[in-house]
N, C-alpha and C positions, 0 to 999 in steps of 0.2 A: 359724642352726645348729640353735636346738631345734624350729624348724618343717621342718628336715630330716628330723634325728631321729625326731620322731612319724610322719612321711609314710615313713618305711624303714622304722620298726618294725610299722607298721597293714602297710604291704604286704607284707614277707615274711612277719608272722605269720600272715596271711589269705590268700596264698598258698602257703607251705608246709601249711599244718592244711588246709587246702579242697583241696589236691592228696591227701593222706595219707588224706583220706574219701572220695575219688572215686576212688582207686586200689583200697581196700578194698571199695568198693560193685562194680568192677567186677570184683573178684576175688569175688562173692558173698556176702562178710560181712554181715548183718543182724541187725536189732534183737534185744536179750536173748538175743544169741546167747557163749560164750566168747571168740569170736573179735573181737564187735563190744568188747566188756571194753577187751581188750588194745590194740584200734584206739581206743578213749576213752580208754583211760591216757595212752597213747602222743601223742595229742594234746594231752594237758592239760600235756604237759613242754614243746613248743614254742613257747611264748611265752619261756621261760624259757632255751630257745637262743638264740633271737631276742637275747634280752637282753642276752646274757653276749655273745655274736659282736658286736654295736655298742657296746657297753661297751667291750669291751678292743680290736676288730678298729679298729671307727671312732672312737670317742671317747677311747680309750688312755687310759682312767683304772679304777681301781681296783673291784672289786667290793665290795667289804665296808661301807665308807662310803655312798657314792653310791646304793647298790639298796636300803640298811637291811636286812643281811643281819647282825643283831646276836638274841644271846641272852641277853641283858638284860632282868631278868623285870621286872614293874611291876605297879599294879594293874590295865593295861588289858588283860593277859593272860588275866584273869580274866572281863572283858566278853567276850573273842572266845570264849573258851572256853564261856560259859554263856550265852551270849544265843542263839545258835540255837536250844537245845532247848526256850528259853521261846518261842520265836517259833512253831514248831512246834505246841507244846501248846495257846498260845491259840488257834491256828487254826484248831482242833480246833471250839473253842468259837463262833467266827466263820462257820466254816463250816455248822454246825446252825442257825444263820439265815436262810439260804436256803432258800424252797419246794422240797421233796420229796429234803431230807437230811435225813436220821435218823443218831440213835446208836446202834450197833451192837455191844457187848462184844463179840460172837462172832465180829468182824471179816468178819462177810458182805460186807462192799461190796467190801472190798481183796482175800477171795478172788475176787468175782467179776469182779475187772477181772484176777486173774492167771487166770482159767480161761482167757483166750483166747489167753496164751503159754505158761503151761505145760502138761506134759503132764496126762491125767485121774487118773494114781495119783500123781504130784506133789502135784495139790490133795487127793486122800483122806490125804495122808499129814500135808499142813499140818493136814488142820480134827482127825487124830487127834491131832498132838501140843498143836492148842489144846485139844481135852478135856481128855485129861491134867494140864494144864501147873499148878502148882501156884502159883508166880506171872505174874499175865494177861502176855503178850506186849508189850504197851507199856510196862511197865515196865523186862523186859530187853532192850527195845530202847534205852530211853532209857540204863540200865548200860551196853550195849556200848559206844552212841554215846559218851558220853559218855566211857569208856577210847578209843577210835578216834578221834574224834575231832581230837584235839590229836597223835595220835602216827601212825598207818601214814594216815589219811583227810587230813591236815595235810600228810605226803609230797607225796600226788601235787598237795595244794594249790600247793603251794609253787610247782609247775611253769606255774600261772598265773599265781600273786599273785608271783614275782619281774618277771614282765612286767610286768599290767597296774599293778600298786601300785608297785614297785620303781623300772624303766625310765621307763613310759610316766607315771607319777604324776610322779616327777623332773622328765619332759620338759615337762611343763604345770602347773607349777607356779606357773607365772608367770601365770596367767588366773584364780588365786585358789581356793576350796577349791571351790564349788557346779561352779562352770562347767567347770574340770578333772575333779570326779566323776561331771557326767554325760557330759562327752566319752567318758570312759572309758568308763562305760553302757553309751553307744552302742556304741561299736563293741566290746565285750566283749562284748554282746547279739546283735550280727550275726555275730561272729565264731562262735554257737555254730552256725549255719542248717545247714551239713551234717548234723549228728548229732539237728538236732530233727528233719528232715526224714526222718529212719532210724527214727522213732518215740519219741526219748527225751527225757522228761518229756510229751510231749503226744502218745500213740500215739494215741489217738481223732482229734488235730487237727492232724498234723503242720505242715500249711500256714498256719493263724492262729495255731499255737505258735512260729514263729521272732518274731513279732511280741509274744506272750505274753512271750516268752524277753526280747525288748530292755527291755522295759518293767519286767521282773523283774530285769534286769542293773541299770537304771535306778535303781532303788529301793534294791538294794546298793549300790550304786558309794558314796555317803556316807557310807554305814557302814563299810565297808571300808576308804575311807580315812583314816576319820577314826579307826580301829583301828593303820592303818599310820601313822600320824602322830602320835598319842598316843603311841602304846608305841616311836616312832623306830623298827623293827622289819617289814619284811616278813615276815620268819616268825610276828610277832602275827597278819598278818593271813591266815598261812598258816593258824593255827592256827583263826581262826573261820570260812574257807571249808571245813578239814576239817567241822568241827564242824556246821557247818549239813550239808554232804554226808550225815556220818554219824546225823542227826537227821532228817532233814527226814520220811521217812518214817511218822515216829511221826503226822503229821497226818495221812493218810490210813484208818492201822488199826484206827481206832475209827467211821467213818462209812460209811453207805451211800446211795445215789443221789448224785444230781450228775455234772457229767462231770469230767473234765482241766482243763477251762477255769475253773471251782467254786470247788472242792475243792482242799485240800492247800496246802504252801505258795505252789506254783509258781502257784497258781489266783487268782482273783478276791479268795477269801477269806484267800489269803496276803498279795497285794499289798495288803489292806485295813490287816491288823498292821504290814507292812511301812511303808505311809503314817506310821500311827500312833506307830513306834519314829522317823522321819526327822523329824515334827513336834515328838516329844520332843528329838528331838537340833539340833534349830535354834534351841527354846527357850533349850537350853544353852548352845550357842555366841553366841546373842545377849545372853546375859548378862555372858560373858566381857568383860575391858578391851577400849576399843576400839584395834584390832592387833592383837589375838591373834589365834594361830595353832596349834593343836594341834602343829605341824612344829616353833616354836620353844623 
């Protein structure tokens, strides 16, 4: 039965989300476009259909329990909520590691990867209000994020993370925490290959970035769940997939050279921090009694 489950849920939700981006591609929607927005939101809630339709259609049990659709604060609220923007910031510092990145205040590098989407008085308009700006840009990014976060960027989370943590966490549960977080990974990673291949997150490499993308999904998936398992709570772990969404950027805005593949979280130098915060978190869990389980 739960090997039913995960086999219906991977297929409609990879079938509906890969139809919804091939329909939109052929209607002309592309990358950084308003339209391509609406066509990403709008995919990011389908898993979350998906969930609720074999929850209640197929499985006829309850949403509220079973998906950890609970608002019961704790202290792991506090981890999803604040560990992206440090995952971000370090990366910052990870990423100036690498031959021919520099550090950049004036955000040269991040204007010059948007000079080739946005318009040319766009960008005169950004670098005047970084003159201006009285405090540097990365810091109100990191305020907005960090209000966004947990609240409108945690929204459209939620439209993942009730599938993939929710549903599909439930459904393989039974193969224990490592090997349920990277199944998950996995195909949370390929599930994104439509929209990378539209440019997003890897516009320089769309084609080595869906590959980028599983490997990055990979590296979350233990975090994630081990946020949705702590805090008993999918919307915990709604709140730190907002949270990294609304952050993540902040790695980029400070450095120049490097590509997509580098730089930034989604880059070389993310997945480095990203190793680093899962080797911390193995340490923990190998301390814990033996049985433990952040679920119990």
């Amino acid at each position: 039965m739960k090997r039913k489950g995960v086999f219906l849920f991977i297929g409609l939700t990879f079938f509906l989300s890969w139809l919804l981006a091939g329909i939109a591609y052929l209607m002309g929607v592309r990358y950084n476009t308003p339209q391509a927005t609406a066509v990403t939101t709008g995919y990011m809630f389908l898993p979350m259909i998906v969930a609720i339709l074999l929850q209640k259609v197929r499985d006829k049990q309850p949403l509220v329990g079973p998906l950890g659709i609970s608002f019961r604060l704790n202290r792991w609220w506090l981890l999803a909520w604040l560990l992206p923007p440090a995952v971000s910031l370090t990366t910052i510092g990870v990423s100036l590691l690498f031959p021919g990145v520099r550090y950049s205040p004036g955000m040269a590098g991040m204007i010059e990867r948007f000079s080739s989407i946005v318009p040319p008085e766009q960008i005169e308009a950004i670098e005047l209000q970084i003159g201006e700006a009285r405090i540097h840009p990365v810091f109100l990014g990191l305020l907005q994020g960090l209000a966004a976060g947990p609240t409108i960027n945690a929204v459209a989370g939620f439209g993942e993370e009730l599938g993939w943590r929710g549903y599909l966490q439930k459904e393989l549960r039974h193969l224990g925490f490592y090997r349920s977080s990277l199944l998950i990974g996995l195909a949370w990673g390929f599930w994104h290959a439509p929209i990378i291949l539209q440019g997003h997150n890897y516009p320089e490499h769309p084609v080595i970035g869906i590959f980028m993308m599983v490997v990055w999904c990979m590296l979350l998936a233990p975090i994630f769940s081990f946020v949705r398992d702590s805090a008993r709570s999918s919307i915990a772990a709604a709140v730190i997939h907002g949270s990294l969404n609304a952050t993540v950027g902040l790695a980029i805005m400070v450095v120049e050279g490097g590509n997509d593949l580098i730089v930034g979280v989604t880059g070389l130098s993310g997945f480095i921090v990203l190793a680093a915060v899962n080797l911390l978190l193995f340490l923990y869990i190998k301390t814990r009694p033996a049985g433990w389980n952040p679920a119990t």
